[in-house]
ZATORGU-241399 format. One line per 4 residues: number of its first residue (from 0); their letters; for each residue x negated, y negated, z negated of C-alpha. Coordinates in steps of 0.25 Angstrom, whole numbers. Each point is the difference from the previous one (the first is absolute). Layout:
REM residues N
NUM> A> X/Y/Z  ... $
END
This chain:
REM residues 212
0> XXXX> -46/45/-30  3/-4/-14  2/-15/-4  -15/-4/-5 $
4> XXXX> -5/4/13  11/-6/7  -2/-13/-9  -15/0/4 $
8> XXXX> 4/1/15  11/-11/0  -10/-10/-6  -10/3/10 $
12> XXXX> 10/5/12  1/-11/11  13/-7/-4  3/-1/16 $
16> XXXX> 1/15/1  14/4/-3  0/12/-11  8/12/-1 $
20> XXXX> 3/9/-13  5/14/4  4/8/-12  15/7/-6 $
24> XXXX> 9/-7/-5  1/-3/-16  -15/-4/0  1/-15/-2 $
28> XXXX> -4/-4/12  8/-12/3  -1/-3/-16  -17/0/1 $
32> XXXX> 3/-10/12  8/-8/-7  -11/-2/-11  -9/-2/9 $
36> XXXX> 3/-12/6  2/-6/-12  -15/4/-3  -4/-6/12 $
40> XXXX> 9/-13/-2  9/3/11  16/-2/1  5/14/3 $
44> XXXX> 9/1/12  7/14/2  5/4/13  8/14/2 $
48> XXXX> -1/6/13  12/8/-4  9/-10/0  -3/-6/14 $
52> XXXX> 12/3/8  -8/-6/14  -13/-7/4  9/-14/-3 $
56> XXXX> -4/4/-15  -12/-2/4  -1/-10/13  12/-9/-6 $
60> XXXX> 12/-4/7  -1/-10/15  4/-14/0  2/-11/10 $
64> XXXX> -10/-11/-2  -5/-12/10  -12/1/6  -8/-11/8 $
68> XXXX> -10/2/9  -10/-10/5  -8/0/12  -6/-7/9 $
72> XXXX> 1/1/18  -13/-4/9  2/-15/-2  -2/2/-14 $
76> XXXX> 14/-4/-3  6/6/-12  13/6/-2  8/7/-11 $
80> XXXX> 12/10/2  8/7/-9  5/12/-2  9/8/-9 $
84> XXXX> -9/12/-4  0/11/-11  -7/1/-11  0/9/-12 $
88> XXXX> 4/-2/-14  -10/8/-7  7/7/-15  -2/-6/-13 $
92> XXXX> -10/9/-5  -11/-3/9  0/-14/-2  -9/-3/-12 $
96> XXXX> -10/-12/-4  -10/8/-8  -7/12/2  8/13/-2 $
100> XXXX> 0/14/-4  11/6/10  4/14/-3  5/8/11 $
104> XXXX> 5/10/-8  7/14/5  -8/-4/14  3/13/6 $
108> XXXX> 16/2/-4  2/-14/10  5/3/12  -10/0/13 $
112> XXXX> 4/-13/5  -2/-10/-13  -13/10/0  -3/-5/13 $
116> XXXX> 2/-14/-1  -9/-1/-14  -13/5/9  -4/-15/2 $
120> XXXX> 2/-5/-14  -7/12/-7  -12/0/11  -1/-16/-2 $
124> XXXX> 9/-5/-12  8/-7/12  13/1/6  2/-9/12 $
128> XXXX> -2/-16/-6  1/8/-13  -13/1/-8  -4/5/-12 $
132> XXXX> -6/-9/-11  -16/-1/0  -4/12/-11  12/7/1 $
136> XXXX> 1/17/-1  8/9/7  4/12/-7  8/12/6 $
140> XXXX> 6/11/-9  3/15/5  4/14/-2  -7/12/5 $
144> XXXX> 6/7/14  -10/12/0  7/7/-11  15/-2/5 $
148> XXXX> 4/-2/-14  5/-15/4  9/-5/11  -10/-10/6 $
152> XXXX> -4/-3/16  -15/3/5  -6/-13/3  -9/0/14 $
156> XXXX> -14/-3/1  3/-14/4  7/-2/-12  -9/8/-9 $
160> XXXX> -11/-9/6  4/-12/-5  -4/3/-16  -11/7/-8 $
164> XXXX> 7/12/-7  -3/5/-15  9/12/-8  5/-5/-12 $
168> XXXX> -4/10/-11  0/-7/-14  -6/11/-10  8/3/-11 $
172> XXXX> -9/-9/-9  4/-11/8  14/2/-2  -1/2/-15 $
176> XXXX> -7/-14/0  12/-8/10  10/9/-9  -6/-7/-15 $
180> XXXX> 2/-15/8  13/2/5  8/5/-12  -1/14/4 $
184> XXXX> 6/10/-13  -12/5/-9  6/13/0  -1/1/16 $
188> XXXX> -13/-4/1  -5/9/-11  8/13/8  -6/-5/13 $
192> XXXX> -16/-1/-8  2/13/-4  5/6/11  -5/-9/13 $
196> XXXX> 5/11/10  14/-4/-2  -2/-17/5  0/6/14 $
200> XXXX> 9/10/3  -2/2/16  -15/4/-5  7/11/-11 $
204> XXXX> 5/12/8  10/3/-12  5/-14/0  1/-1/16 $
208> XXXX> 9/14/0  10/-7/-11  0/-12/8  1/5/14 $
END
């Protein structure tokens, strides 16, 4: 899908659905993100699966707290007891007071059980206590792993369920319009006008043997 179409669906996508762009890497996919929440007004939050050593990265680390309970017997008589419970400390990046743009990015190179412990928050923007800011988006970012030419795990059904799922395909055109805003050498962008085969080379047989 290239990026008008996938502008189109964002502004009309429900922003409780949790999106997933699958495309090679190089594309930009983390860059158009990133602009995007600055189009939609949103604080850009990114999060790499990646880096997660355990589901604590995601669930946070237990503390003690005090927790009183109140009740009442069969005389209506109240009573209050406490206990020394656990509670947990959820990580600084999901706690926000705005609406955000989180990025998952590199979703499938995280290891299965920060995966697993991310079901809830990109089924409900919610983790435990923890929610999400009223408007915000949830992004995930992947490579392909039908092709075998990137070392990423399969996500499951389950997983897969959780998010509306678009290939990122920016045409060459598109590229030629991000490269004039962003700085991009005149001399590149001419080469790659002239000869647009050359933007992608896992589309370009010639290019993919040299690369291999």
């Amino acid at each position: 899908m290239n990026l008008r179409k996938l502008d189109i669906l964002i502004k009309y996508a429900n922003p409780k659905r949790s999106i997933m762009l699958k495309g090679v890497h190089g594309l930009g996919k983390t860059q158009w993100v990133k602009q995007l929440a600055k189009r939609l007004g949103l604080k850009f939050v990114i999060w790499h699966a990646s880096h997660a050593a355990d589901a604590g990265d995601i669930t946070g680390l237990p503390k003690q707290i005090k927790e009183t309970i109140v009740w009442y017997d069969k005389d209506g008589v109240e009573h209050k007891e406490t206990y020394d419970v656990t509670a947990m400390c959820p990580p600084k990046w999901m706690i926000h007071h705005e609406p955000v743009l989180l990025l998952l990015d590199e979703f499938n190179r995280g290891m299965g059980v920060a995966l697993n412990a991310l079901m809830q928050l990109t089924c409900e923007q919610a983790y435990g206590e923890v929610q999400l800011p009223e408007g915000s988006r949830v992004i995930a970012c992947v490579n392909p792993d039908s092709d075998n030419t990137h070392d990423v795990g399969k996500l499951d059904p389950a997983q897969l369920s959780r998010f509306d799922v678009y290939d990122f395909t920016p045409t060459p055109e598109e590229w030629v319009e991000w490269a004039r805003d962003n700085g991009i050498h005149p001399l590149v962008i001419d080469f790659i006008m002239a000869y647009p085969r050359y933007l992608d080379p896992y589309s370009n047989e010639e290019l993919a043997q040299s690369v291999s």
